[in-house]
FIKEMAR-400924 format. One record per residue: residue in one letter; z, y, x of N, C-alpha, C in turn. Coordinates in pm, whole numbers, plus 50000, padded with zeros to 5 digits. Atoms other than C-alpha are relative to their C-alpha. Example, Ala and Ser with C-alpha at 12.3 -4.5 7.8 and 13.67 -1.06 7.14 Angstrom:
<guvexs>
A500004988150089507804955051230500005012050090;S499944988149918507144989451367500735010949923;
</guvexs>
This chain:
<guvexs>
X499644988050077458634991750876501294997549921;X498745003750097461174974450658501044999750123;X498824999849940463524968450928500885013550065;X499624992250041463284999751047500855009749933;X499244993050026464145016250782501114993849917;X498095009750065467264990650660500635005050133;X499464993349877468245002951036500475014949963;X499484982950048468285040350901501065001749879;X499285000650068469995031150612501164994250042;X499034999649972472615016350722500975009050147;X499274996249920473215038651025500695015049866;X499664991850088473315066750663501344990149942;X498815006850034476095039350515500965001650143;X498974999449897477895041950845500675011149969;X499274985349959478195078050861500755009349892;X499284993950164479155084250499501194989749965;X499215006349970481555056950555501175011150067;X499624988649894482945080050844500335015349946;X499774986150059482715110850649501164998849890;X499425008350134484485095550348501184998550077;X498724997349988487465088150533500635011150071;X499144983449970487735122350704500435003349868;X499914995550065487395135850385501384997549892;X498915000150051490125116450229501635003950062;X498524996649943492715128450446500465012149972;X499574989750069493145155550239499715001349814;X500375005050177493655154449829498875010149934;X500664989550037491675186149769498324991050053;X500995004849947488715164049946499734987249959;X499805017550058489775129749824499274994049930;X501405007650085487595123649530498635001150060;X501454999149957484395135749690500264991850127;X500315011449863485095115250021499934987049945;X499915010750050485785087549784498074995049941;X501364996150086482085094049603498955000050088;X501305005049908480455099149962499744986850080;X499865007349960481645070050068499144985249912;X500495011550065480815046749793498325001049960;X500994999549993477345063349780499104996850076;X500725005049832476775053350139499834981049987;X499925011649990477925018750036498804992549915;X501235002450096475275015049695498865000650096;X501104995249929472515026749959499834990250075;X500155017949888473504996750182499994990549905;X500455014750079473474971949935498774998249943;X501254999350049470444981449742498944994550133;X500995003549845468474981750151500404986649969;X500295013549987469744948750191499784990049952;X500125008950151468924935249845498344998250041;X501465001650015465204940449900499115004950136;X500874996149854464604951250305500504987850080;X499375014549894466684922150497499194987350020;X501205009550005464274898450639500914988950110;X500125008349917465294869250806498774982949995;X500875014249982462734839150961499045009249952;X501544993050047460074863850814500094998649808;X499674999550186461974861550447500385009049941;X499024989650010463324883650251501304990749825;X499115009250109466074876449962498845002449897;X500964998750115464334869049646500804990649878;X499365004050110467214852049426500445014149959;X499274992449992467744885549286500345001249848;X499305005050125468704873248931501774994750018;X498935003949960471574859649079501225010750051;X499104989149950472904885949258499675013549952;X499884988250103472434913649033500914997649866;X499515003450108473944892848764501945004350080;X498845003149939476954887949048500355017349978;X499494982549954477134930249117500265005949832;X499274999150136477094934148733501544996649943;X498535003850043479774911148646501565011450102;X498734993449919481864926048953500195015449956;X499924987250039481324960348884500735001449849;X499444998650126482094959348494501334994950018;X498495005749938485484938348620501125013650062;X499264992149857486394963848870500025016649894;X500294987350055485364993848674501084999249874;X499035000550124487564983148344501595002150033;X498655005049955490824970648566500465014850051;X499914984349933490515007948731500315009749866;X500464985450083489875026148433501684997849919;X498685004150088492975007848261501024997450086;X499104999749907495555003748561501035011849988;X498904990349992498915025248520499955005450165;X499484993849790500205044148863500864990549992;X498845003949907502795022448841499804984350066;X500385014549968500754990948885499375003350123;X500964999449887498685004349135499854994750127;X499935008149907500174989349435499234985749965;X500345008250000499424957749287498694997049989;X501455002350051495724962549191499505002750182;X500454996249825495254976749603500544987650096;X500425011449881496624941749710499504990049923;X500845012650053494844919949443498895004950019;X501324996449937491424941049528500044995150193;X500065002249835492224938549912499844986350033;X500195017649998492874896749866498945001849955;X501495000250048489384902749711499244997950113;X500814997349826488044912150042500244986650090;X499355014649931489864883850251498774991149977;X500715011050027488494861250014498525000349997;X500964997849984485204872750034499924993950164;X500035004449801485214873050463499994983349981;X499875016049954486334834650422498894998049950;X500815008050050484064824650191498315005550101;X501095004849907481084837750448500524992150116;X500255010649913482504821350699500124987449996;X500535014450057482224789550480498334996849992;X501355004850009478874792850413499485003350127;X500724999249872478024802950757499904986750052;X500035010849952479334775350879499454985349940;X501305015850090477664747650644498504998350085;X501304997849885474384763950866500244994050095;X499764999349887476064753951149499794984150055;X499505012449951476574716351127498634994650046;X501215009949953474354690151309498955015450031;X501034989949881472664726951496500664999050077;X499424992949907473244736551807500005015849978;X499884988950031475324769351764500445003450128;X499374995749916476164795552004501595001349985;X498595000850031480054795452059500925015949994;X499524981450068480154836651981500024996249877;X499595001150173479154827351644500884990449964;X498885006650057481404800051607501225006250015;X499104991349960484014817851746500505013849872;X499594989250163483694851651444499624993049926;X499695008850157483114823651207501204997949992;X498685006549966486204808051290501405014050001;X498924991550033488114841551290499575007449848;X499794995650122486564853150965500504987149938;X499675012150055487654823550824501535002749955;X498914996950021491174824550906500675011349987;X499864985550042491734862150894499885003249868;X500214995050206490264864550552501024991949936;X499505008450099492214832650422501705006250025;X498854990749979495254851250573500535010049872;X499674985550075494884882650400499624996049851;X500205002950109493644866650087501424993949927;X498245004850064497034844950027500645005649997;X498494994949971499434865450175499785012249863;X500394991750077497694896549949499974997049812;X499905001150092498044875449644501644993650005;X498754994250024501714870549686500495008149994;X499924989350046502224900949769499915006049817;X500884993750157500494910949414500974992149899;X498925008950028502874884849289501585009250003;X498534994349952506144898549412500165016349943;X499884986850098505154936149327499905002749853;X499565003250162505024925048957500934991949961;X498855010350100507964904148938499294987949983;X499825016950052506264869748906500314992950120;X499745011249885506944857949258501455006050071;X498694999749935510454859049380499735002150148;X499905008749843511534859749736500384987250025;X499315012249938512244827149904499874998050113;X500765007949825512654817650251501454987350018;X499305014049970514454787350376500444997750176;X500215002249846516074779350733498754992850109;X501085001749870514004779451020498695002149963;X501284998350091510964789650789499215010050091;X500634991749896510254821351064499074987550127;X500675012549853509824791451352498634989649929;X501015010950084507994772551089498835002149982;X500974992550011505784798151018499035001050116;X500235000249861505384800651387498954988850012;X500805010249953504674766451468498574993249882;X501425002250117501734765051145498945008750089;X501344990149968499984793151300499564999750149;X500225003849913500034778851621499104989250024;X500745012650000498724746451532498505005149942;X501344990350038495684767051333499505002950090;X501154991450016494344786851594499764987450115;X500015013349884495184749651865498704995249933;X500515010750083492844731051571498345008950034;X501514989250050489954764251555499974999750155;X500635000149873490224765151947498984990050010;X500715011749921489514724052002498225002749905;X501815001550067486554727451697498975009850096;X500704990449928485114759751916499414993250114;X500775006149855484324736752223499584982049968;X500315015350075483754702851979499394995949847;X500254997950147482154710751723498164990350005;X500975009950017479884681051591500494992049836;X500285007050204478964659551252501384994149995;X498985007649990481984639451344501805007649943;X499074992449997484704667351320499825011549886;X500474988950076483344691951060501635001649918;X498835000250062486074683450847501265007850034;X499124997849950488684695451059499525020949978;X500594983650001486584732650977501145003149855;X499135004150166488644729050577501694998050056;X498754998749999491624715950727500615014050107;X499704989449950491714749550947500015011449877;X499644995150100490794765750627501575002149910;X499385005450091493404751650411501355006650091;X499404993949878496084757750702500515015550000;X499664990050032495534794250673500205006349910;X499384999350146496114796550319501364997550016;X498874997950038499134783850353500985003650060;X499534994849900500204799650641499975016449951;X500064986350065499164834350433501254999949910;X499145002850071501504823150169501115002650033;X498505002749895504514812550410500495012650079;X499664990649961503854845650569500615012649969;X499374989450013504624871850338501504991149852;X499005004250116507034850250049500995002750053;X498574996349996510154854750273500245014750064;X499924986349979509634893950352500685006949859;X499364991150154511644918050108499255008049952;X501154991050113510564937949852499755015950049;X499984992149946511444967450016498715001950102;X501014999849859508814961950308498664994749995;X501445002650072505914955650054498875012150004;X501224990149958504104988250164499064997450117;X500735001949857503874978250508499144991149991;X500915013849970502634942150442499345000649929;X501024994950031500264954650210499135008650111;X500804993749854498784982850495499564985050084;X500215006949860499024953250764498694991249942;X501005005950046497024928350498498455007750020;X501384996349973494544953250479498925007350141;X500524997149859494064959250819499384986649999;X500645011549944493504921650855498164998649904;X501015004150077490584920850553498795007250052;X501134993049902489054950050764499004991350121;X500555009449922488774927851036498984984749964;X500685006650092487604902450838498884998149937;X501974991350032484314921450722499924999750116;X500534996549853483934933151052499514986250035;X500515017349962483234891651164498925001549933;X501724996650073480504892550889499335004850025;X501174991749943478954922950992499524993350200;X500765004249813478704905051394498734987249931;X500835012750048477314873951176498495007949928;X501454994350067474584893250992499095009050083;X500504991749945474074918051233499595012249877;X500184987750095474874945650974500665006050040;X500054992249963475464973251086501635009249927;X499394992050061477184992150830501044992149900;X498645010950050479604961850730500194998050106;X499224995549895480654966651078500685005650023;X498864983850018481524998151072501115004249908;X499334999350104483044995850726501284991150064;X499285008649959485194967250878500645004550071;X499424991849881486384985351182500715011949958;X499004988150083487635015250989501244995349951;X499025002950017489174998750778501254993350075;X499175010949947490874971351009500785015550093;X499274986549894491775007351265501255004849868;X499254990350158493055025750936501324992149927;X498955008750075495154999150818501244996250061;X499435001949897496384992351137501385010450030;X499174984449986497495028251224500975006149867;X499104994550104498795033750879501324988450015;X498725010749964501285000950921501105006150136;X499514995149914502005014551231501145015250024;X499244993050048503125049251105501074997949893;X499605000650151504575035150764501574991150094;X499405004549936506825012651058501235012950029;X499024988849953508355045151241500215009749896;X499064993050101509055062650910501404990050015;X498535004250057511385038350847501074992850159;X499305000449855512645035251241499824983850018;X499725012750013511914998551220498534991350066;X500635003650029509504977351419499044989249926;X500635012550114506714952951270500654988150035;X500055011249972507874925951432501775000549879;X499025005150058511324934151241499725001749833;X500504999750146509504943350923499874982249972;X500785011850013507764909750938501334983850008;X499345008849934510824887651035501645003449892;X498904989550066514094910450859500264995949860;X499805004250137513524901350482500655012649977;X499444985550035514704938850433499595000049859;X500345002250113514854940450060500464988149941;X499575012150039515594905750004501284997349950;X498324998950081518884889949829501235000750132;X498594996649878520784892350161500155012050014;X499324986749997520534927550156500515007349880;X499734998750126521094926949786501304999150016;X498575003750010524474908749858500465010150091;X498844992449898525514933950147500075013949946;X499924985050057524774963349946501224999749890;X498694999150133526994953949670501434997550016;X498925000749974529914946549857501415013949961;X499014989350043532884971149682499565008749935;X500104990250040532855001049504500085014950115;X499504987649907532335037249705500745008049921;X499124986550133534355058349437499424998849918;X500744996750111533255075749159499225006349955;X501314988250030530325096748997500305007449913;X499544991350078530405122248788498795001649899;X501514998950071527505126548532500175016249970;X500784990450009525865157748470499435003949827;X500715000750150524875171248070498575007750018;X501554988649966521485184348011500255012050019;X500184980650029522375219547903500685002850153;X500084994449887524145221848234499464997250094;X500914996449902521765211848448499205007049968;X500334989450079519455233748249500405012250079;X499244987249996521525264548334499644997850156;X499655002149851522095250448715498595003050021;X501265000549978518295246448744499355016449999;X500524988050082517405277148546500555013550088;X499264987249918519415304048786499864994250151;X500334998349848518395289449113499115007050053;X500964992249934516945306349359498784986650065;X500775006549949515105274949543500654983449906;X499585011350012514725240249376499054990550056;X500585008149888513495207349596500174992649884;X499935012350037512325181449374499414980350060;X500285011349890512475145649531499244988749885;X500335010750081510075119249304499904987450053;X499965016149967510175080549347499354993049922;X501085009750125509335050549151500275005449889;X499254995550166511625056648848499085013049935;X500784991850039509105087448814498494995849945;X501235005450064506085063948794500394993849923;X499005002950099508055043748628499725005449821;X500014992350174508305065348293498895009150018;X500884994950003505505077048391499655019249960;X499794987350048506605115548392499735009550085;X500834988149904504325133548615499715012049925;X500644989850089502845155848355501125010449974;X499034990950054506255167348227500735008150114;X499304994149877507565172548607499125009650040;X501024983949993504485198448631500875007649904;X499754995050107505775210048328501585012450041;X498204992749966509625217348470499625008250082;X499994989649916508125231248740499125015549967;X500414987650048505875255748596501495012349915;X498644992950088508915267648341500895008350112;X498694990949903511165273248639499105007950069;X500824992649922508395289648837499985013149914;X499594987650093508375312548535501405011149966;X498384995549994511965321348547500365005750137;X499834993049882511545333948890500314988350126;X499735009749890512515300049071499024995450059;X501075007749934510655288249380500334981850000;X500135011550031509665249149331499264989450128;X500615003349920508845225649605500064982349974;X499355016850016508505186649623500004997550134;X499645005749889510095163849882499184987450023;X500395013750017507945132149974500384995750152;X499845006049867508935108650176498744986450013;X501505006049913506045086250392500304983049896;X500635010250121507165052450189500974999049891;X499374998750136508605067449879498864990949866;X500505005950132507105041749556499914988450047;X499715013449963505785008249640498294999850083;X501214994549872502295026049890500115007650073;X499964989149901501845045850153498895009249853;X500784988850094500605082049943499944996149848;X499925005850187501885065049591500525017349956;X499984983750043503765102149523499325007049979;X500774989049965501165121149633499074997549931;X501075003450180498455104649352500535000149922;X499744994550051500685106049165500335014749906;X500054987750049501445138249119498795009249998;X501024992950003498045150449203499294998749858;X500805003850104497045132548876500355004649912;X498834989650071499675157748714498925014550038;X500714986649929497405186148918501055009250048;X499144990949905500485196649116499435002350100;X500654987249845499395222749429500344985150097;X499525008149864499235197949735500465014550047;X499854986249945500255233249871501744996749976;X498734999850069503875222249714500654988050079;X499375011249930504235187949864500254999450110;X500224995849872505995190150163500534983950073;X499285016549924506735158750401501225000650045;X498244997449977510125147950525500215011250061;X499674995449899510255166450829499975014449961;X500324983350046509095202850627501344996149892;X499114998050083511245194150363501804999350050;X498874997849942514515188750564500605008350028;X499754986550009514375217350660500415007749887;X499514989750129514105234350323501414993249932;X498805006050092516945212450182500935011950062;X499054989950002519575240350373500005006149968;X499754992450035518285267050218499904997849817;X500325003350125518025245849849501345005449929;X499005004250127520055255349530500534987349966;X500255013750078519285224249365499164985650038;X501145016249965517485190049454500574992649866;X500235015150061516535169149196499214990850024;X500545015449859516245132049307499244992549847;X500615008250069513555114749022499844988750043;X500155012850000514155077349045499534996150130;X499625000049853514185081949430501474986850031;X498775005849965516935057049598499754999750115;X499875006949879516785042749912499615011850086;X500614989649909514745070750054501285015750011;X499314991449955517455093650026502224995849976;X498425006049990520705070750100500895010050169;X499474992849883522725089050354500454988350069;X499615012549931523885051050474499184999750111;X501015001349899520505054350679500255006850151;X499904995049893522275075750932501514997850029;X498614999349959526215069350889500374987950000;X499225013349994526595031850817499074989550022;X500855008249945525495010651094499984984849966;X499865014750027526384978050912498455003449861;X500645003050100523904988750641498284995950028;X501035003449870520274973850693498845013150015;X501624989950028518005005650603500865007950125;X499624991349895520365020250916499155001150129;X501294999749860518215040451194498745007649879;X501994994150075515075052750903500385013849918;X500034989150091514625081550813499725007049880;X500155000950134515465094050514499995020150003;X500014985850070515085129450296501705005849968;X498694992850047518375147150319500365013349951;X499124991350086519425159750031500905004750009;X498224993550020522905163650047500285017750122;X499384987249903522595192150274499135013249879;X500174990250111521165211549952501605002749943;X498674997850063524235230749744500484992449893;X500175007250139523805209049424498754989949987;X500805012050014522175173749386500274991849865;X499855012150119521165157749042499054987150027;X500605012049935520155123749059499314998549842;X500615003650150518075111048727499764984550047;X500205020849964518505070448715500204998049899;X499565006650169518305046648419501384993950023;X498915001449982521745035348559500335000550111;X499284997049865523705031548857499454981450068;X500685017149941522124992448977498895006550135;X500834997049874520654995549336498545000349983;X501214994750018517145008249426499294987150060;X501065014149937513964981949586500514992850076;X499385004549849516264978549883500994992949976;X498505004150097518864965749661501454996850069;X498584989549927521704985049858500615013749890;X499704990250060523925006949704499675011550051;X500104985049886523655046149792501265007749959;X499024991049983526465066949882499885012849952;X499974984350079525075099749760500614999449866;X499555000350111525885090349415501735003849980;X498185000450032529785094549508500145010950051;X499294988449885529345122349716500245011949869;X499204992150084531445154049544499065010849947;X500444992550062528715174649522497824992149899;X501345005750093525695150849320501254997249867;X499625000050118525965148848997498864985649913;X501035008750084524315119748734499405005249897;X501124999850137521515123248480499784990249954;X500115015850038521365089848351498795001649863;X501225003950109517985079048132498784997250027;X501085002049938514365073048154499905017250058;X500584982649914512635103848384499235004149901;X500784988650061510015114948139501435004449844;X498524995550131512935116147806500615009350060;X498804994049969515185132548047499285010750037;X500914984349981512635158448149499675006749904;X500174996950127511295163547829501325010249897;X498644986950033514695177647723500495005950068;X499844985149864515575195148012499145010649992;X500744988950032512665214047965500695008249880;X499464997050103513535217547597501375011850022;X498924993149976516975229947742499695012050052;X500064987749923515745254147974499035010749918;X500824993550108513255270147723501155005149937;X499384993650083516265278247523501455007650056;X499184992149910518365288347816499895015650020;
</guvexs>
């Protein structure tokens, strides 16, 4: 009877799993897919807290692991409740290295079961890939987390790609020979495969640029998917299968799209250092001309008498954290008769869909946000585009200057609006750390300051316009 119904329950955690990410593929649906999802997940843990029988046992340390789901939960629940938007990338790859490190550490303790038995060489086999998969996505996911806060630099060093190479070669040479030699004699060599992919996680993402920290976030969490998924073949759970497989698909496919936004593939994401100080140094080579700055009261006025304005948000918007007030502009001008639209581009901030929580957490219309390809369009028939702490995503270099490296990706073009203000705390290159040419072009203009200050009186202005 118990197995049963831990069988029904988790085929209910599957399917609310399943529902949960339909549901988030739309923001109007988002929180409740988020809610059916994690309700499906409580339902599976509770079953397997007190129905999971193996040998004719069931668990019964449950002091232990209630104490464990406590501590984690109150952890997880505080870091959430207190997390800015603008940290957020980093909390989605220090939770995701969570996961990793979880996957390894069962296939540590799996394998402790294993020694001096005779095991089948399936289970050694998804031991041996949760192992290194998780310890993968666990390192690389805490540099990452590193690098998107500024404490870990880039560094890479010659021949460090081949190097990388020949580490992760010798790993899976070391996890093959243990798979067909595995005895009391060799165990050891299970740690130094461990150890191996730690620092092969490490080595893997430290010399990628900063720029190309969306993707290798997505790709990490494709791998941590996979990663569960091994566990769920080891337990024969069902619904940490399925959870695994989603994610590892989902993570996959989003890397995969987050790739052809920017015309670029993984293998040159992964290899390119895009972002890094070499593209730092080629961006800064000369001056393109000059800029012109922009005063409030007349953008104010400019704003205030358009017929259509396209606003483009970026980091510099999470940044100063001025979602609330950019509802704010737009309601005002919406009042004044102007239509208001936003531009997002696929990896505008430092996530795939960082804009788009953003501003939803403002309670702007998803009805408003339009993607590149809708918004391109509207840029010909725009008055005005204002670019909020946007850069890279709308460099016109991306299509005219093939020496530059973001050349080939598609970007949000502005400049084919009549009037472009830019709002930057100065003129110093964006993530990609390349200069951008719009800034010189004759018809953008500068706003120079933080985004919420500079909104805040713009409004002010246009209220008294």
């Amino acid at each position: 009877m118990g197995l049963s119904l831990l069988s029904f329950i988790y085929l209910v955690g599957s399917v609310t799993f399943i529902l949960g990410l339909k549901m988030l593929s739309h923001p109007d649906t988002a929180r409740k897919g988020n809610l059916v999802a994690a309700a499906g997940m409580t339902l599976a843990i509770i079953g397997t807290i007190f129905l999971y029988e193996e040998n004719g046992e069931r668990l019964h340390n449950h002091l232990w692991i209630f104490g464990g789901l406590l501590i984690g939960s109150i952890t997880g629940w505080i870091a959430a409740k207190k997390v800015k938007m603008t940290a957020m990338p980093e909390m989605v790859s220090l939770f995701n290295g969570m996961g990793g490190a979880c996957a390894a550490l069962i296939s540590i303790n799996e394998y402790g079961h294993l020694v001096g038995r005779d095991a089948a060489q399936g289970t050694l086999l998804t031991i041996l890939l949760g192992l290194i998969i998780g310890s993968v996505s666990f390192a690389g996911s805490i540099i990452a987390w590193g690098k998107l806060n500024g404490r870990i630099k880039d560094f890479a060093f010659k021949g460090q790609q081949i190097g990388n190479i020949i580490l992760l070669l010798l790993t899976l040479a070391a996890a093959a020979y243990l798979l067909f030699n595995l005895n009391n004699d060799n165990y050891w060599l299970f740690y130094i495969i461990f150890v191996a992919a730690l620092v092969y996680g490490v080595m893997f993402v430290l010399p990628i640029g900063g720029a190309d920290m969306p993707v290798v976030i997505s790709l990490l969490n494709s791998f941590t998917g996979v990663a569960a998924a091994c566990g769920g073949f080891l337990y024969n759970n069902q619904v940490m299968l399925t959870g695994g497989i989603l994610v590892g698909a989902a993570g996959t496919l989003l890397t995969m799209l987050m790739c052809k936004a920017m015309n670029r593939s993984l293998t040159n994401v992964l290899i390119g250092s895009f972002g890094g100080s070499s593209a730092a140094a080629a961006g800064t080579k000369g001056e393109q001309g000059s800029y012109k700055e922009i005063s409030l009261s007349d953008a104010a006025v400019c704003m205030s008498y358009a017929n259509k304005v396209m606003i483009v948000p970026g980091y510099g918007l999470a940044v100063a954290q001025a979602q609330h007030v950019c509802h704010e502009l737009e309601k005002l001008l919406e009042e004044k008769g102007v239509e208001v639209k936003y531009a997002i581009h696929p990896v505008a901030g430092r996530m795939p869909g960082h804009m788009n929580v953003l501003l939803a957490e403002a309670d702007v219309s998803y009805d408003k946000l339009l993607e590149m390809e809708q918004a391109n369009d509207e840029f010909k028939t725009s008055d005005v585009v204002l670019v909020l702490g946007a850069n890279d995503v709308v460099n016109p270099a991306a299509k005219s200057d093939p020496a530059s490296p973001i050349y080939g990706m598609p970007i949000l073009e502005v400049e084919q609006a009549k009037t472009v203000i830019v709002n930057k705390r100065s003129m110093k290159p964006g993530y990609a750390g390349i200069e951008n040419a719009l800034f010189f072009q004759p018809k953008t203009s500068m706003l120079f300051g933080d985004a919420k200050a500079a909104l805040q009186k713009l409004v002010a202005e246009i209220k008294n316009a």
